[in-house]
C-alpha positions in Angstrom: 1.7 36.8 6.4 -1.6 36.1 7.6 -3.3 35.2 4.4 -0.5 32.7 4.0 -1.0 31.1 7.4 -4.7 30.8 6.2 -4.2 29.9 2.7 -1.5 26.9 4.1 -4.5 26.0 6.7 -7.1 25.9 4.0 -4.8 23.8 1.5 -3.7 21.2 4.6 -8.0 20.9 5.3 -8.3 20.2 1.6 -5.4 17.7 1.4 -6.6 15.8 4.5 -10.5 15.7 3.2 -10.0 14.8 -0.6 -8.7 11.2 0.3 -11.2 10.7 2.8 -13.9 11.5 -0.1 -12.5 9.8 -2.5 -12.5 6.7 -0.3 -16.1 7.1 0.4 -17.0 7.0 -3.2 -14.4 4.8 -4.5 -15.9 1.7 -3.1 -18.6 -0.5 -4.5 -20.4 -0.7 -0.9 -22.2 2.3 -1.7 -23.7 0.8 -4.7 -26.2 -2.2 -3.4 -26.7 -3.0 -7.4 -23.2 -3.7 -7.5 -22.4 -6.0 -4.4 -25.4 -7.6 -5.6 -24.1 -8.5 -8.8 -20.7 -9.2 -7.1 -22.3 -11.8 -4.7 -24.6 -13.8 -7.3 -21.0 -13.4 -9.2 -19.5 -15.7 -6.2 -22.4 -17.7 -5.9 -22.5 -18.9 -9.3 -18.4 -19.6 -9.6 -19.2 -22.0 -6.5 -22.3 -23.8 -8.5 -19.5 -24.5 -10.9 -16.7 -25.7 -9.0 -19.3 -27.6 -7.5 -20.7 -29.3 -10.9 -16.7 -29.6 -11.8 -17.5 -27.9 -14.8 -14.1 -27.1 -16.3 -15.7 -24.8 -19.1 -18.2 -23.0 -16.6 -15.1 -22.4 -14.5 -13.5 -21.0 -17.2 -16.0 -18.9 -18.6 -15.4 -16.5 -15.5 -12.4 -14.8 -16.7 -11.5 -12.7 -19.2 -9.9 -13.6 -22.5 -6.3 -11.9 -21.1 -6.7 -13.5 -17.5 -4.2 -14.9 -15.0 -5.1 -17.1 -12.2 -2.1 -17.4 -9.8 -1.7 -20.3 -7.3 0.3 -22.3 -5.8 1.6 -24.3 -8.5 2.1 -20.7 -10.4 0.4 -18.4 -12.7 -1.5 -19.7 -15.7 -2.1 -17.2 -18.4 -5.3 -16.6 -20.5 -9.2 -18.2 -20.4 -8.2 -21.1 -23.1 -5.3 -22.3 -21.0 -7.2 -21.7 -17.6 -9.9 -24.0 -18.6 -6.9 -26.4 -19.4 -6.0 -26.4 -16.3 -9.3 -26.5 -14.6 -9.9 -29.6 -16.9 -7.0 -31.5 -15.8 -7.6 -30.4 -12.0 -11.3 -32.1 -12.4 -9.9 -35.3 -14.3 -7.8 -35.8 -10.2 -10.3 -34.8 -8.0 -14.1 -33.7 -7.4 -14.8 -30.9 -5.6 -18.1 -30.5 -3.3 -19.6 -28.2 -1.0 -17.6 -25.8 -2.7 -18.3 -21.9 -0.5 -16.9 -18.1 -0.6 -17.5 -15.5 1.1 -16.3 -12.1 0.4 -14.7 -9.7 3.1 -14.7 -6.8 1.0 -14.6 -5.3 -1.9 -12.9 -1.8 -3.7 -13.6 0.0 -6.7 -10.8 0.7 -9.0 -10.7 3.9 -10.2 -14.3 6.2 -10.6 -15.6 4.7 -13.8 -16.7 1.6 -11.5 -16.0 -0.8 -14.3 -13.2 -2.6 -12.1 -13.2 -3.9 -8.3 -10.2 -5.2 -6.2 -11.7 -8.3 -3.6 -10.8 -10.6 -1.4 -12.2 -13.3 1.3 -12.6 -16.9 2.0 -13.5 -20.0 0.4 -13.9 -24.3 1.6 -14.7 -27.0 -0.2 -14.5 -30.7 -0.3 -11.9 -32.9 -2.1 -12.4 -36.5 -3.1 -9.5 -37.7 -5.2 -8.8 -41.1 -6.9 -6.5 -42.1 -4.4 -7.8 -41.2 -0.8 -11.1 -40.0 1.3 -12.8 -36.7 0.9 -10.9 -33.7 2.6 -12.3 -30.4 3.8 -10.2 -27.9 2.4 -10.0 -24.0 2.9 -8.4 -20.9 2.1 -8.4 -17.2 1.0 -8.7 -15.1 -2.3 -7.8 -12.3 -4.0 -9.6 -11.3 -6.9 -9.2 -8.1 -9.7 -12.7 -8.1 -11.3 -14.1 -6.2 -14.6 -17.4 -5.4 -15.3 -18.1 -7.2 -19.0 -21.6 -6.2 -20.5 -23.6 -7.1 -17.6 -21.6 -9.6 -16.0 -18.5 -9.5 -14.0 -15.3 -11.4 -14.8 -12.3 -12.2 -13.1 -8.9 -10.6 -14.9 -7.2 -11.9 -12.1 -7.2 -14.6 -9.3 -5.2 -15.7 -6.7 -6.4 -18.6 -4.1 -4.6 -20.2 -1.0 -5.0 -23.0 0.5 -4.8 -22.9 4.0 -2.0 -25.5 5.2 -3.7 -28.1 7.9 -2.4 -27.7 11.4 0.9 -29.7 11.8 0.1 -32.9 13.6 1.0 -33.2 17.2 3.1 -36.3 17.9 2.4 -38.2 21.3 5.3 -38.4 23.8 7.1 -41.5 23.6 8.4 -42.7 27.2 12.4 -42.5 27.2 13.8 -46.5 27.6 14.2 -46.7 31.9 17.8 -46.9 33.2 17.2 -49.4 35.6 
């Protein structure tokens, strides 16, 4: 009876400290080279939204990509530079920023990485003044040779606070 007690406390100790190692080696944050790569990976997307280079943009995902916004999912790296193409012909983006909150591996092979943070920008379109616009990501990122790519994206524009209409004074009954 007593080996069974123990074996059940030994298995319960193992069960308990397997996820918690597996955490500390599944993420990237352990790896400096990585987040490095990862960063200069963000910095460079922003040099290209900010030279609203459709085809730079688009050379950041993978052949089999999805990038998912508001306006729905577009499929594959031809289409997304499509779409980036006819975003650019409306608008010009500046000051164009993200910052990561963190990232995950995927799996041990460290090939793939879940993210996710913030991004602003600026927005001049045809038809009205420049607007500061920000929001949140998602990313799913592969490793490609030495390069990272994204296999998946999802952005969000943050709405703008709902305007605050003034009182209007109620007609007198006098």
């Amino acid at each position: 009876m007593k080996i069974h007690l123990l074996l059940a406390l030994v298995g319960l100790a193992i069960g308990f400290a397997l996820p918690t190692f597996a955490q500390q080696t599944n993420t990237p944050g352990s790896d400096p080279q990585i987040i490095e790569q990862l960063d200069a990976f963000g910095k460079k997307f922003s040099e290209a939204w900010n030279n609203n280079d459709a085809a730079a943009l688009a050379g950041f995902y993978t052949e089999d990509a999805v990038r998912v916004d508001d306006t729905g999912p577009v499929y594959g790296r031809e289409n997304i530079q499509k779409w980036y193409s006819d975003l650019l012909k409306q608008i010009h983006i500046s000051n164009h920023f993200n910052k990561r909150d963190q990232y995950h591996a995927i799996g041990t092979a460290g090939n793939e990485v879940w993210a996710n943070g913030e991004w602003s920008g600026t927005i001049q379109s045809k038809s009205g003044g420049p607007r500061q616009l920000k929001g949140y990501w998602t990313t799913i990122l592969v490793r490609d040779g030495d390069t990272w790519k994204f296999l998946m994206e999802t952005p969000v524009i943050t709405p703008a606070p709902a305007s605050t209409s003034s009182p209007t004074a109620s007609p007198s009954s006098q």
